[in-house]
C-alpha positions in Angstrom: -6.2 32.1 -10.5 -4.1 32.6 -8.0 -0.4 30.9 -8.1 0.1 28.4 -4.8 2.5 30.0 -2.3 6.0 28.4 -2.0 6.9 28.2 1.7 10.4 29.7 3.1 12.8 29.2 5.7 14.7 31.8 7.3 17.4 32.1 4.7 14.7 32.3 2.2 15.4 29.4 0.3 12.8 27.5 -1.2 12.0 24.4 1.5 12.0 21.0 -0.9 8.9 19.2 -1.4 8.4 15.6 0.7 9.3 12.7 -1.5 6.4 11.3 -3.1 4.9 8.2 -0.8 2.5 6.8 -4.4 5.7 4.4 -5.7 4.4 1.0 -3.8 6.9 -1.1 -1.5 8.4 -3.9 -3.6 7.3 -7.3 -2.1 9.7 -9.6 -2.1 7.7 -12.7 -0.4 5.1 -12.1 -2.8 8.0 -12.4 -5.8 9.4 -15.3 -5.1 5.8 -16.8 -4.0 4.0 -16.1 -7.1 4.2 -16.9 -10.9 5.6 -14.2 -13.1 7.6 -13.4 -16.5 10.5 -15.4 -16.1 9.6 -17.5 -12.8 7.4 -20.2 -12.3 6.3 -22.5 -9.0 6.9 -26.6 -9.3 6.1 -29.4 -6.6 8.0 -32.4 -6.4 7.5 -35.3 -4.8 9.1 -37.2 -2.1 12.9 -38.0 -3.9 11.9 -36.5 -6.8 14.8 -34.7 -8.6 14.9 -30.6 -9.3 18.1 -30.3 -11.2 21.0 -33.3 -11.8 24.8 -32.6 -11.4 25.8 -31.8 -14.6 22.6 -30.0 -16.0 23.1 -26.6 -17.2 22.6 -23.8 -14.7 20.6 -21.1 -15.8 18.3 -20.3 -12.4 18.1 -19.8 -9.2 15.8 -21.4 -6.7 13.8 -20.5 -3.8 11.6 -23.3 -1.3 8.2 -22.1 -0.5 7.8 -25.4 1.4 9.2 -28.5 2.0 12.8 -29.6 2.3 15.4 -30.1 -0.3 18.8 -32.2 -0.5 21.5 -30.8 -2.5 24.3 -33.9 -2.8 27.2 -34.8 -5.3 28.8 -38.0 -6.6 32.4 -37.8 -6.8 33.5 -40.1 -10.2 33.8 -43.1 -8.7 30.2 -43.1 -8.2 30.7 -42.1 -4.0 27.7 -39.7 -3.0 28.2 -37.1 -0.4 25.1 -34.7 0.9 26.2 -31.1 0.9 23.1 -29.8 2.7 19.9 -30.3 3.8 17.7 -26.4 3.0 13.8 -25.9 4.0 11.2 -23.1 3.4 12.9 -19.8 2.8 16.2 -20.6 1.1 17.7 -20.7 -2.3 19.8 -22.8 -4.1 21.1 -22.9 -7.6 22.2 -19.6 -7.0 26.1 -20.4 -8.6 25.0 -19.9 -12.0 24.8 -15.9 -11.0 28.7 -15.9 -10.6 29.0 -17.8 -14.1 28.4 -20.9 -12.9 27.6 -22.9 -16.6 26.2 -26.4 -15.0 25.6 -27.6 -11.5 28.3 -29.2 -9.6 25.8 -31.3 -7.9 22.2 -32.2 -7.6 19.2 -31.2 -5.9 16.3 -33.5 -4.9 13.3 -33.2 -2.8 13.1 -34.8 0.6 9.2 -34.6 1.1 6.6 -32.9 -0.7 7.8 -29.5 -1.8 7.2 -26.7 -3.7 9.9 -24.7 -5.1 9.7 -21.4 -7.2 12.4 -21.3 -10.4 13.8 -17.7 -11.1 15.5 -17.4 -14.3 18.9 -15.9 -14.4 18.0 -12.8 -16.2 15.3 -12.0 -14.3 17.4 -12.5 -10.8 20.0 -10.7 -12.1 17.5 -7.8 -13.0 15.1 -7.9 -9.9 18.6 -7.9 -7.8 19.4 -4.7 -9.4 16.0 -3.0 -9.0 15.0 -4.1 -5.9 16.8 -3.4 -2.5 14.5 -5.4 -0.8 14.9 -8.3 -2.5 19.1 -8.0 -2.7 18.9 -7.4 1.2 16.9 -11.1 1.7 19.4 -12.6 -1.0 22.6 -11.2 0.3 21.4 -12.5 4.5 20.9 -15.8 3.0 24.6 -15.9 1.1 25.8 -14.6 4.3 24.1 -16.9 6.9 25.5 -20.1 4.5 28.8 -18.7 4.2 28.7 -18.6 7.8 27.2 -22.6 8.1 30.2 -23.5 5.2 32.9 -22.0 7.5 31.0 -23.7 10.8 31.1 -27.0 8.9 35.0 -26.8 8.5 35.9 -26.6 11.6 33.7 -28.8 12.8 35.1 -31.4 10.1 38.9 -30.0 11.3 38.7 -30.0 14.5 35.6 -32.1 16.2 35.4 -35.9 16.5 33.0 -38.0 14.7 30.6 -38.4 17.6 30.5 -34.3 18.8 30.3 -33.7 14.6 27.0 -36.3 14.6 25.2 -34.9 17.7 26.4 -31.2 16.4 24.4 -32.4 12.6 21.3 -33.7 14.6 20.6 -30.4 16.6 20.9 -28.6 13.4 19.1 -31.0 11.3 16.1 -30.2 14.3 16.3 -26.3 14.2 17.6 -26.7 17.6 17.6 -22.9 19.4 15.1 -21.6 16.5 11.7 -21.7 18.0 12.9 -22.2 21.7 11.4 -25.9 21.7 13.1 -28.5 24.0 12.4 -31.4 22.3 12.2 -31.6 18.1 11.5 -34.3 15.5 13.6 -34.6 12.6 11.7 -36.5 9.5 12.9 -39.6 8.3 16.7 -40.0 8.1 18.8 -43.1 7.4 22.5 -44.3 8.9 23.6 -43.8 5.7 23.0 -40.1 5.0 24.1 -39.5 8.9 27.3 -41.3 7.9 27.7 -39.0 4.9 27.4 -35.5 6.1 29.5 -36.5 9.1 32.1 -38.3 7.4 32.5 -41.1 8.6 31.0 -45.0 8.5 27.5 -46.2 8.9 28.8 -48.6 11.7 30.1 -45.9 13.8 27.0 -44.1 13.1 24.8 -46.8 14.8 27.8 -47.2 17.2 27.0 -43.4 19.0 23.4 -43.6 18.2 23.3 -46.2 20.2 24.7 -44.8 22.7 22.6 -41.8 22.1 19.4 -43.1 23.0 21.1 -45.0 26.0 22.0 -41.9 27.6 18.5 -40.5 26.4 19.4 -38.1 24.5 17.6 -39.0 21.4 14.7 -41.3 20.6 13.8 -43.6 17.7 12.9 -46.7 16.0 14.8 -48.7 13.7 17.6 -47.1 11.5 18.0 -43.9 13.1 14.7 -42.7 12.4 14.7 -44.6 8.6 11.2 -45.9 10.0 8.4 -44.9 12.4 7.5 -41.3 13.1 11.0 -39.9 13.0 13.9 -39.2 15.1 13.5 -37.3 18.1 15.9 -35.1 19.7 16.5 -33.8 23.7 18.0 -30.8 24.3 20.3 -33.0 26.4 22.2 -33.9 23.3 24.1 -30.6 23.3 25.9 -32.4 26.2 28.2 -33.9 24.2 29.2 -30.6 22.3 30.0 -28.8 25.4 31.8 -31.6 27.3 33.0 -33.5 24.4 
């Protein structure tokens, strides 16, 4: 039998052998789509509670549809939304820098589904897997960004340019290219708290919102009918506040 010939260069060095293309791609939709040792898939209802402040933090979460409030109550029982995430984000993910219990609560806003990772298993598939570290670490790095965009907003903005700043964003303003966008139901009363400010000034530039026709809606700021509709026009009042 004759021995396969080795193919040389010039120098007559042996020429390495191509890496081998059989190891398959890791998927890291499909992961944190699909049921698996040590992650599982949950849908929760409208309002229905995924974790409480307090509980003990021992996963990390990932929304495969839906949207999902994450809010805390201070101990004199005042609640304060921290965000508002939607398909493709995580949450929960403190308990990977030794995070014991969450320091607030998460709670569905409409029907969702949500996939729970277990620490370990995070930890280990964040190790292994580029891909999925590279999807983790954009996500970590896109809120960081929001968190810092937030604080100066809250530092420097006034209550009205800080409102119609939180309704383009609430309306993926500048995402798909769309003109005009709906946001779901919303009440005064969550405007007022992830503004920071009071309901009645709330209604007070909402008011004047839809006056100017910049937004459109019916009764509490979208609390009832089809939702809260917002005009490209609104970002008006953040470049000529």
């Amino acid at each position: 039998m004759k021995s396969a010939k080795v193919k040389r260069s010039r120098n007559s060095k042996p020429i390495a052998p191509a890496p081998s293309t059989d190891k398959r791609r890791f998927d890291s939709k499909a992961f944190l789509t699909s049921v698996g040792t040590g992650r599982s898939s949950m849908k929760y209802r409208p309002k229905e509670t995924v974790f409480r402040q307090g509980a003990a933090a021992d996963a990390v979460y990932y929304i495969q549809t839906g949207k999902i409030q994450i809010s805390v109550v201070s101990k004199q029982g005042k609640e304060a939304i921290i965000a508002r995430l939607g398909p493709g984000e995580f949450f929960g993910e403190g308990c990977l820098a030794g995070q014991a219990l969450h320091i607030a609560s998460a709670a569905a806003i409409g029907a969702s589904t949500v996939a729970r990772i277990e620490k370990d298993t995070m930890i280990h598939v964040l190790r292994e897997q580029p891909n999925l570290a590279e999807t983790f670490m954009a996500f970590l790095l896109s809120r960081n960004i929001k968190v810092e965009a937030d604080l100066v907003d809250q530092l420097f903005n006034s209550s009205e340019r800080r409102l119609a700043r939180l309704l383009l964003l609430l309306a993926n303003f500048g995402k798909e290219g769309k003109l005009d966008t709906v946001i779901p139901k919303i009440s005064q009363d969550t405007l007022a708290s992830q503004v920071g400010t009071t309901r009645a000034r709330i209604n007070f530039f909402m008011n004047k919102f839809r006056k100017l026709g910049f937004v459109e809606y019916d009764g509490d700021s979208g609390s009832n009918g089809d939702g809260l509709k917002v005009h490209s026009s609104l970002l008006n009042v953040i470049v000529h506040d």
